[in-house]
C-alpha positions as a Markdown table, in Angstrom:
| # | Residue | x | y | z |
|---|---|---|---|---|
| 1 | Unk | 24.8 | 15.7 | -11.6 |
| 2 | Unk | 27.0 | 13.3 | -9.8 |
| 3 | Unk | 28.2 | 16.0 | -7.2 |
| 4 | Unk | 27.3 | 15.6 | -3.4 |
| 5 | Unk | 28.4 | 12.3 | -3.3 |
| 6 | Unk | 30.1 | 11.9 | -0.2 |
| 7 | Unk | 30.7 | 7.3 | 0.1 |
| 8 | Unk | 34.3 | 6.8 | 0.2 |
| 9 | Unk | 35.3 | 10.3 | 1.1 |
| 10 | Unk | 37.8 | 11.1 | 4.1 |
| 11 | Unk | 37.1 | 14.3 | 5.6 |
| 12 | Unk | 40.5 | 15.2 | 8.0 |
| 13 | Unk | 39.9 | 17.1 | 11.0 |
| 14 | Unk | 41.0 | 16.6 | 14.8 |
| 15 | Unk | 37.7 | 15.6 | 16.5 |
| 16 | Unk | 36.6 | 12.5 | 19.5 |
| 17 | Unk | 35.4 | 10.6 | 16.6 |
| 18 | Unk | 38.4 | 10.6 | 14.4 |
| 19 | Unk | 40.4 | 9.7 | 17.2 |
| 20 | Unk | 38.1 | 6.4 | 18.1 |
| 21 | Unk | 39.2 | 2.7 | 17.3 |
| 22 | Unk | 38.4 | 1.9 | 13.7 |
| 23 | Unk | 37.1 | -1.1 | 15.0 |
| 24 | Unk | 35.1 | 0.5 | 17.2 |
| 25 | Unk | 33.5 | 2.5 | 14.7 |
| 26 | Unk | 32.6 | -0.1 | 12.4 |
| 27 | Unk | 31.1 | -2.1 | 15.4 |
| 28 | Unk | 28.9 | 0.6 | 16.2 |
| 29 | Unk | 28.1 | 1.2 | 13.0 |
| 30 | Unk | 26.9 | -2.3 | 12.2 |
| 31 | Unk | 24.9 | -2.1 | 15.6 |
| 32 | Unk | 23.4 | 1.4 | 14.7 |
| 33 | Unk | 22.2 | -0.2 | 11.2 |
| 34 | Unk | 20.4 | -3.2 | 13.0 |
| 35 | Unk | 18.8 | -0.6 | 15.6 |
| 36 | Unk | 17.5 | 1.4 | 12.7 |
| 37 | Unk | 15.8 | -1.7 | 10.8 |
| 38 | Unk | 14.4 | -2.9 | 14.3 |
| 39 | Unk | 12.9 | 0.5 | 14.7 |
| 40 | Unk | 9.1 | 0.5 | 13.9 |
| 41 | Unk | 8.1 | 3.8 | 15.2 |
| 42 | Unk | 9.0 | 7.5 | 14.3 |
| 43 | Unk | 9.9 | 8.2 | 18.4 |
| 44 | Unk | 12.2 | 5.2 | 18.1 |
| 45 | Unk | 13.6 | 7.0 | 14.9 |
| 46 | Unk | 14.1 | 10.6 | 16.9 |
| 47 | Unk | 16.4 | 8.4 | 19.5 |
| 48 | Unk | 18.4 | 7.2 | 17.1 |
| 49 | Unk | 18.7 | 10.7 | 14.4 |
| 50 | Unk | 19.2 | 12.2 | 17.9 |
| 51 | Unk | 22.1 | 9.8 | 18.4 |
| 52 | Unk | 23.8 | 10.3 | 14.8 |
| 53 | Unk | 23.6 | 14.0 | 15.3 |
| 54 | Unk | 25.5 | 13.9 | 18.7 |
| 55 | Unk | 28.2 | 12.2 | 16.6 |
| 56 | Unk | 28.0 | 14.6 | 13.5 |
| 57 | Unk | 28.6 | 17.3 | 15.8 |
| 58 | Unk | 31.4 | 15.8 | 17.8 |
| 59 | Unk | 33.0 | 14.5 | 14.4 |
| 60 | Unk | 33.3 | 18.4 | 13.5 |
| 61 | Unk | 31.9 | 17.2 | 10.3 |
| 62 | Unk | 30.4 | 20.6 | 8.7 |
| 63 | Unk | 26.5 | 19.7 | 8.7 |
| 64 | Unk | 26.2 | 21.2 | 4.5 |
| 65 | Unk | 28.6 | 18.3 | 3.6 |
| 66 | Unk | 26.0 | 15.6 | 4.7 |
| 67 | Unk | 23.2 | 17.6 | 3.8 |
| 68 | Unk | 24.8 | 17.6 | 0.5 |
| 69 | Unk | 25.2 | 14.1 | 0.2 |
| 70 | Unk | 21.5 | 13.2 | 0.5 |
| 71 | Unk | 21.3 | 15.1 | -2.6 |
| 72 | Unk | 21.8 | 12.3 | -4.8 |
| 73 | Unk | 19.2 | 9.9 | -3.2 |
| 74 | Unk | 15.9 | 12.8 | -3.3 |
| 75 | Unk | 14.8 | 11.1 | -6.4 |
| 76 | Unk | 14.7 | 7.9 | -4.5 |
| 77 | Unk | 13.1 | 9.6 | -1.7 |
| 78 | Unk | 10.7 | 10.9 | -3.6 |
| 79 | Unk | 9.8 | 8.0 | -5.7 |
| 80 | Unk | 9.5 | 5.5 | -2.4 |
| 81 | Unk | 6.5 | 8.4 | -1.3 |
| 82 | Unk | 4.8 | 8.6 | -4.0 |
| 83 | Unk | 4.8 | 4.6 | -4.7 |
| 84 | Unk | 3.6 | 3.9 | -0.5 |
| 85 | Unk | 1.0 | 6.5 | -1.2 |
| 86 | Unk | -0.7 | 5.4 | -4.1 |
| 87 | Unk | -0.1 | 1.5 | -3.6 |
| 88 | Unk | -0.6 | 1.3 | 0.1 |
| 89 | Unk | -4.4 | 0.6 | 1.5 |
| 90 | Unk | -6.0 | 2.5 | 3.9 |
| 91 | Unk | -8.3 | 5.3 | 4.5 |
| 92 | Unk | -8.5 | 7.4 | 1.1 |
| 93 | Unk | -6.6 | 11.2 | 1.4 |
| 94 | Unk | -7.3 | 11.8 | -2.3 |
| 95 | Unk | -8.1 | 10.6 | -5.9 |
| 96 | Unk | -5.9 | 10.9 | -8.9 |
| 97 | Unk | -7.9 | 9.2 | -11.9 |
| 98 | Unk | -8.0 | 5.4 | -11.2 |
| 99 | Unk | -5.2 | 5.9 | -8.2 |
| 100 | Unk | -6.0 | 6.2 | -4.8 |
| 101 | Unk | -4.0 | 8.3 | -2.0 |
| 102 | Unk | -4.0 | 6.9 | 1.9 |
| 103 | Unk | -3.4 | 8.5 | 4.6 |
| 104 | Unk | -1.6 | 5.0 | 6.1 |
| 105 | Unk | 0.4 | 5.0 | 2.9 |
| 106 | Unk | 1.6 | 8.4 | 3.6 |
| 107 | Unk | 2.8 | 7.3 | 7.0 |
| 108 | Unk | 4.4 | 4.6 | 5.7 |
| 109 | Unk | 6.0 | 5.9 | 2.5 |
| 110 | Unk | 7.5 | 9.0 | 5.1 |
| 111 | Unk | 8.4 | 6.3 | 7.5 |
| 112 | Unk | 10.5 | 4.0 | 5.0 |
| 113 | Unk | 11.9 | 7.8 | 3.0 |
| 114 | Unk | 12.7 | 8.9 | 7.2 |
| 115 | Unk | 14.8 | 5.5 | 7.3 |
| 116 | Unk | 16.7 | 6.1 | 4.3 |
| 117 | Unk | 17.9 | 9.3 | 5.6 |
| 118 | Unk | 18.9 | 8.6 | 8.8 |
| 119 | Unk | 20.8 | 5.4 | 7.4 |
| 120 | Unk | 22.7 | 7.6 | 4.5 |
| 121 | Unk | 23.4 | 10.9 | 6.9 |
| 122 | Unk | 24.4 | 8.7 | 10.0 |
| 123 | Unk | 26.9 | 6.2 | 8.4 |
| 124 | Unk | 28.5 | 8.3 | 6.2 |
| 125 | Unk | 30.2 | 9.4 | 8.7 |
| 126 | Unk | 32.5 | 6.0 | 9.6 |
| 127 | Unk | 34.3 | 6.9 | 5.9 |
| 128 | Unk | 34.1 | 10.5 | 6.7 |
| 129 | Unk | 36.1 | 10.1 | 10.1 |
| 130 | Unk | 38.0 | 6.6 | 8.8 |
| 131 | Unk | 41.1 | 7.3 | 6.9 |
| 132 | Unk | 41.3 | 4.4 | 4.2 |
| 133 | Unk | 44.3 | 2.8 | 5.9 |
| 134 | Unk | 42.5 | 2.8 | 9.1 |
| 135 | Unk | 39.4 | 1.5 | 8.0 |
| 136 | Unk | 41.5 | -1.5 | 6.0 |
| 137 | Unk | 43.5 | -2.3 | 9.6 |
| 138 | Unk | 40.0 | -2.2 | 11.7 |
| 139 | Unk | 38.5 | -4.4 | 8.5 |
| 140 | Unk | 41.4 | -7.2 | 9.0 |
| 141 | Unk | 41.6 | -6.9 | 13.0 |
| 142 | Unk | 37.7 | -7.7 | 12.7 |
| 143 | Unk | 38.2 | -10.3 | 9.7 |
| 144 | Unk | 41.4 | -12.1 | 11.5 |
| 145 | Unk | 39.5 | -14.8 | 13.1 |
| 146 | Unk | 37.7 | -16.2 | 10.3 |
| 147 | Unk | 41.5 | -16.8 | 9.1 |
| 148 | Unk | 41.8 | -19.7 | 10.6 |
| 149 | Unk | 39.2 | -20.9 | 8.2 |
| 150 | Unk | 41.3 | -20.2 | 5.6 |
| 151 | Unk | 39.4 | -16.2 | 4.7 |
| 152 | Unk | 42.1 | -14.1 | 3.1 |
| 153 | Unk | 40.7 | -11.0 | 5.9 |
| 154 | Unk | 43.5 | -8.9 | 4.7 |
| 155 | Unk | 42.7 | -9.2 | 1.0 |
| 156 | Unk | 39.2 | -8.6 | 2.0 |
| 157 | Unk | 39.8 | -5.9 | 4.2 |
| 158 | Unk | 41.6 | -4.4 | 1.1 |
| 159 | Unk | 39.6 | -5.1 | -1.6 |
| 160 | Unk | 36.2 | -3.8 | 0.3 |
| 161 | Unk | 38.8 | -0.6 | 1.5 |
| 162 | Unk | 39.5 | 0.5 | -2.7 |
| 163 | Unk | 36.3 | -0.5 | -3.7 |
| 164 | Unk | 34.8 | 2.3 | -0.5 |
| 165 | Unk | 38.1 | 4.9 | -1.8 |
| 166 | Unk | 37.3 | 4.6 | -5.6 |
| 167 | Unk | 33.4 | 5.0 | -5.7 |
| 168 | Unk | 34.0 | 8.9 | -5.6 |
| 169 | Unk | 37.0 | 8.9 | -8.1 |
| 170 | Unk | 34.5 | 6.7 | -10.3 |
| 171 | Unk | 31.8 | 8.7 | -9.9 |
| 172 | Unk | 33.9 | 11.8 | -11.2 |
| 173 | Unk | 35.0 | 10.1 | -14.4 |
| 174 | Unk | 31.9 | 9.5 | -15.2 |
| 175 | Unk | 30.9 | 13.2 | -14.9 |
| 176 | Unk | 33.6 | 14.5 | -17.2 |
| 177 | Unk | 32.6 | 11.7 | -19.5 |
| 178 | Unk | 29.1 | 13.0 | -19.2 |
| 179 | Unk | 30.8 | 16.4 | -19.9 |
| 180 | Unk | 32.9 | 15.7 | -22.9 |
| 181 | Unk | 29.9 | 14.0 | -24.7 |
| 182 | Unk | 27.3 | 16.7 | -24.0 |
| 183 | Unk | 29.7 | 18.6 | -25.6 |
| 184 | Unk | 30.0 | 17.1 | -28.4 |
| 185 | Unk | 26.2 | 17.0 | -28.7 |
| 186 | Unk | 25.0 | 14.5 | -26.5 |
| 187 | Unk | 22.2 | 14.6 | -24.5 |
| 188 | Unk | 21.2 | 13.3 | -21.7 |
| 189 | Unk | 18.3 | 15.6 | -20.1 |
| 190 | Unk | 15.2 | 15.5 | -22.6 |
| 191 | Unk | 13.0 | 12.1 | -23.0 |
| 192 | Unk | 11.3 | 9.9 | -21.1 |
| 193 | Unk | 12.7 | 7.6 | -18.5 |
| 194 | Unk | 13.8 | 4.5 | -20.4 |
| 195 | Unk | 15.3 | 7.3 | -23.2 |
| 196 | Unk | 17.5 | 9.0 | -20.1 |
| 197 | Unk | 18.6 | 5.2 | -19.3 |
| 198 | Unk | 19.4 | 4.4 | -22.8 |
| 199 | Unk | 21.1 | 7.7 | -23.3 |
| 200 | Unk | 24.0 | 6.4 | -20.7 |
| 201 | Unk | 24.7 | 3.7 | -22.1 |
| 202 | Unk | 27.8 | 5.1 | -24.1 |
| 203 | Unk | 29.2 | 5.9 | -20.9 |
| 204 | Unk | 29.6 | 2.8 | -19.8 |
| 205 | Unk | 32.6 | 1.5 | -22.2 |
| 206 | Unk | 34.9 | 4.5 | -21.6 |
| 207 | Unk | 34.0 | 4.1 | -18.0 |
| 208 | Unk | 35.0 | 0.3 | -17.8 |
| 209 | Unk | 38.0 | 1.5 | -19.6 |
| 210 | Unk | 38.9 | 4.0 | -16.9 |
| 211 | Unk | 38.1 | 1.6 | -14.2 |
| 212 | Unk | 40.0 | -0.8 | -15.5 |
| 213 | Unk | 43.0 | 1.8 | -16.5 |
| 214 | Unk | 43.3 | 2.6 | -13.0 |
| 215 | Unk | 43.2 | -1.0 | -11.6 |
| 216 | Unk | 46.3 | -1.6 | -13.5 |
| 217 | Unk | 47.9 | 1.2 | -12.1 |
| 218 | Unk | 47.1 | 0.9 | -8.8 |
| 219 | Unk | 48.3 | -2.9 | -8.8 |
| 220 | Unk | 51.4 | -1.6 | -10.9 |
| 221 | Unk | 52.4 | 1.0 | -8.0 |
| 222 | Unk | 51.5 | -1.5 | -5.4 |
| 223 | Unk | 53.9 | -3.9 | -6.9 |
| 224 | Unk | 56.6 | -1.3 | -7.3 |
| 225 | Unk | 56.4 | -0.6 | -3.8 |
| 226 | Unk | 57.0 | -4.1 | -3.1 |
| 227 | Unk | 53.4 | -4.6 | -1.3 |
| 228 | Unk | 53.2 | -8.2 | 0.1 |
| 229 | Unk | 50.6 | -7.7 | 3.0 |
| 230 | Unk | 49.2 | -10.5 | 4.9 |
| 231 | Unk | 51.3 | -12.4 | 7.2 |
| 232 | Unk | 54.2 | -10.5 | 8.4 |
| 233 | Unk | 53.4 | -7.0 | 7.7 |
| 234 | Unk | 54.5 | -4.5 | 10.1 |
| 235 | Unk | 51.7 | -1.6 | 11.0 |
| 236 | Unk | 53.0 | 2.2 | 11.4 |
| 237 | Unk | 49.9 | 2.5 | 13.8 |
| 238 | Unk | 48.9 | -0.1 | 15.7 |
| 239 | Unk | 45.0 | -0.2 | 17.1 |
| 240 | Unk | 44.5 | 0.0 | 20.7 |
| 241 | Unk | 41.1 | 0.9 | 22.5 |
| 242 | Unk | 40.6 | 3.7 | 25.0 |
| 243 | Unk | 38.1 | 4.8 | 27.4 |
| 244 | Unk | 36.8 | 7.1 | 24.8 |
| 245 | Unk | 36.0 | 3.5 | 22.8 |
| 246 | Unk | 34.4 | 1.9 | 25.9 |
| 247 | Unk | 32.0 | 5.1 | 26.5 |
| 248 | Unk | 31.0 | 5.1 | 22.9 |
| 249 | Unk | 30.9 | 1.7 | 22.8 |
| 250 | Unk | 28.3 | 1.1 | 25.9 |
| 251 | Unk | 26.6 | 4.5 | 24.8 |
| 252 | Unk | 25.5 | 2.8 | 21.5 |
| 253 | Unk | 24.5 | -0.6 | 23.1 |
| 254 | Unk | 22.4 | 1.8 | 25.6 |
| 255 | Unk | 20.8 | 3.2 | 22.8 |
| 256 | Unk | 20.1 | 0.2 | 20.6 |
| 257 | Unk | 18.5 | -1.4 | 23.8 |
| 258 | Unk | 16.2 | 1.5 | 24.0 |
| 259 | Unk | 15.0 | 1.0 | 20.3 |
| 260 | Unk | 14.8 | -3.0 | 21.3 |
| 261 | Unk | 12.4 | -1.7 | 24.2 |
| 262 | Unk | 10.3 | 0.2 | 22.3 |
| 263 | Unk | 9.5 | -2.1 | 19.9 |
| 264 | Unk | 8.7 | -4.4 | 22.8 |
| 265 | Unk | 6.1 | -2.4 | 23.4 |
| 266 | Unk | 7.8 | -0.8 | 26.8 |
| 267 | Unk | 8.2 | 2.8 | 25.4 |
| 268 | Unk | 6.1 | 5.0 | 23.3 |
């Protein structure tokens, strides 16, 4: 049930994009996010899906494992169609008792569901390509001027680094919870909606517990290892850009302006 999620999952391999500036990677994908919301038109959306799968295939990122992470969100998808179609006004497609279909709320609801998967498909792949401790250096490199203001960016780069690492370890507690209860008689398949929703509730304590569990842990080995961080902490790594940073770096800023132009009115 919770398989396919793929948030928070490293997936090692020696590829272009593995090899690029975390930073880098992080600005482009904040600037591949704002291009997608600015997009109003499905031609604007094939420039950008066309953009994401240049990357997927240069990341070496096996094409299933994405695939396989939308699987989780269908429902979603699903719902957001059906709700634009029957909600939306327009020029009537069909009629379902008291609801009416549009056509214009077909295009919509396919437009918004088209959105959702190139945002999940393309950015998974800064976690996929990012190892954790990468991602937390190109956090606090990003973070460190807002130091001056007194931000903790290294705490911050770290907390939103564990919180990215432990959404899949989460997620698989709560399936063999899930597990051990069904077998024991629980069940969490048959009713309506709001039954399913209240039927998960029990899952929630010895999940907290968990979560909690391996909090303590984590802080406990953290502290045995004499983890300080912050000022004065030496880098095995350190981040330096390369060509390879510049070209991606100017071939997403080429792209975003396309999107900007066509939403100006100056493409199709």
């Amino acid at each position: 049930m919770l398989r396919g999620v793929i948030i928070g999952q490293y997936y090692a391999a020696e590829s272009p994009i593995h090899r690029l500036d975390p930073r880098t990677k992080i600005g482009v994908t904040f600037v591949f996010i704002v291009a997608l919301f600015v997009a109003h038109a499905f031609a604007a959306f094939a420039v950008l899906a066309g953009f994401g799968w240049l990357a997927l295939y240069l990341s070496r990122v096996p094409p299933r494992m994405i695939l396989r992470g939308l699987r989780p969100i269908l429902f979603i998808l699903a719902f957001t169609l059906v709700l634009h179609v029957f909600m939306a006004d327009g020029r009537t497609w069909f009629q379902l008792g008291p609801f009416t279909a549009t056509w214009e709320g077909l295009h919509q609801g396919a437009f918004v569901a088209t959105r959702l998967v190139i945002l999940i498909g393309t950015t998974s792949l800064l976690t996929l390509t990012t190892s954790p401790i990468a991602l937390t250096d190109g956090l606090e490199r990003l973070l460190k001027p807002l130091s001056r203001l007194g931000v903790p960016a290294h705490e911050l780069a770290m907390m939103m680094t564990i919180a990215l690492r432990f959404i899949p370890t989460l997620l698989e507690e709560a399936e063999k919870v899930m597990k051990a209860q069904m077998a024991r008689g629980a069940d969490f398949e048959t009713g309506n909606m709001l039954q399913r929703a209240r039927s998960l509730v029990p899952l929630l304590v010895p999940l907290f517990v968990g979560a909690f569990r391996r909090a303590d842990e984590l802080a406990m080995a953290m502290e045995a290892r004499c983890y300080r961080g912050g000022e004065h902490r030496t880098r095995m790594r350190q981040l330096r850009a390369g060509p390879a940073d510049y070209v991606t770096v100017a071939a997403t800023g080429l792209v975003a302006a396309v999107v900007v132009l066509m939403r100006w009115g100056f493409g199709p």
